[in-house]
N, C-alpha and C positions, 0 to 999 in steps of 0.2 A: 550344545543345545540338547533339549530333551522334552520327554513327556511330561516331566511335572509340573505343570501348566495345565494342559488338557488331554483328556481321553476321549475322542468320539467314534460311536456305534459306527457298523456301514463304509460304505463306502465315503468317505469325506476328505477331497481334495485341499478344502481351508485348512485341516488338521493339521498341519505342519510344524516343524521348529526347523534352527538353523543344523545340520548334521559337521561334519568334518570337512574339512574343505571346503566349506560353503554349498556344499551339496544341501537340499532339502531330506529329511527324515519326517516320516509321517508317522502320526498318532492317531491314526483312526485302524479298527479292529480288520479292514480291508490289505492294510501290508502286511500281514502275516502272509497273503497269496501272492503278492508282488514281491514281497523280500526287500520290502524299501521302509520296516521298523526302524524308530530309533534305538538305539545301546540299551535305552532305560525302560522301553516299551514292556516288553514282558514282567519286571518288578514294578513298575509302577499303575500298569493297565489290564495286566492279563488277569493279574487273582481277582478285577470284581467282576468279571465275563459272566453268566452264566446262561447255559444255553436255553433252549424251549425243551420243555418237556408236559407232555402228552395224554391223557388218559387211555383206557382201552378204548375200541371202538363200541358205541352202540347198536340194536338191532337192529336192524332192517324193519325199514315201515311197509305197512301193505303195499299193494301195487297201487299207482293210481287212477288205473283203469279197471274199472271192474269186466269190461270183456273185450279181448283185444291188448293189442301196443299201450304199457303205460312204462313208468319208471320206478323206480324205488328211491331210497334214500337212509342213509342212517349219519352218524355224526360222534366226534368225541367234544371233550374239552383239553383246554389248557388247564396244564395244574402246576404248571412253571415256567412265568412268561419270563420271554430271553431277557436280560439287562445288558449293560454295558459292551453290547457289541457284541452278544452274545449269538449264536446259529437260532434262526429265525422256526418260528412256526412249521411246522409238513401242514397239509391240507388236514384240515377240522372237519371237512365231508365230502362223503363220496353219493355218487349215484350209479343207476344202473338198470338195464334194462329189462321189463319182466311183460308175460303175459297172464292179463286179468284171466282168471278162470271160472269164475259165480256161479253157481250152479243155475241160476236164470239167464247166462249166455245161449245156452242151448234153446232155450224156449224163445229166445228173443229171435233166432237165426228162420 
């Protein structure tokens, strides 16, 4: 038995063929971690893998507290979503904690 049947993303336990023995072999992009590929897996499944890839990060947005505890925020894009089982997205945003500083903070206190 072998991959050339199917390739699936992930973790996917249906993904199987029959291996040697009557042992199962799995075709999904997850035995690579378990070590339970079949024979055919890497020529038949691995050249169409491609991973996620990311752009820079963006700036940082104001605070969104003008005086006092606010947060910020900034963000990238995708500029190469994963395919066939490919390593998955990192986080597209972040946040973080800032203090509003207005110069009408002071008047307001």
């Amino acid at each position: 038995g072998g991959c050339w049947h199917q390739c699936c993303p992930g973790r996917n336990n249906t993904c199987w063929a029959s291996g040697s023995h009557t042992a199962r072999c799995y075709c999904d992009s997850y035995c690579e971690r378990t070590g339970d590929c079949c024979e055919d897996y890497r020529a038949v499944c691995r050249h169409a893998v491609v991973g996620c890839a990311v752009g820079p990060w963006g700036r940082w947005s104001r605070c969104s507290s003008l005086c006092g505890v606010g947060s910020k925020a900034r963000s990238r894009q995708v500029t190469v979503p994963p395919r066939h089982g490919g390593e998955p997205c990192p986080d597209l945003k972040q946040r973080r904690g800032c203090l509003g500083e207005h110069p009408t903070c002071e008047t307001a206190k």
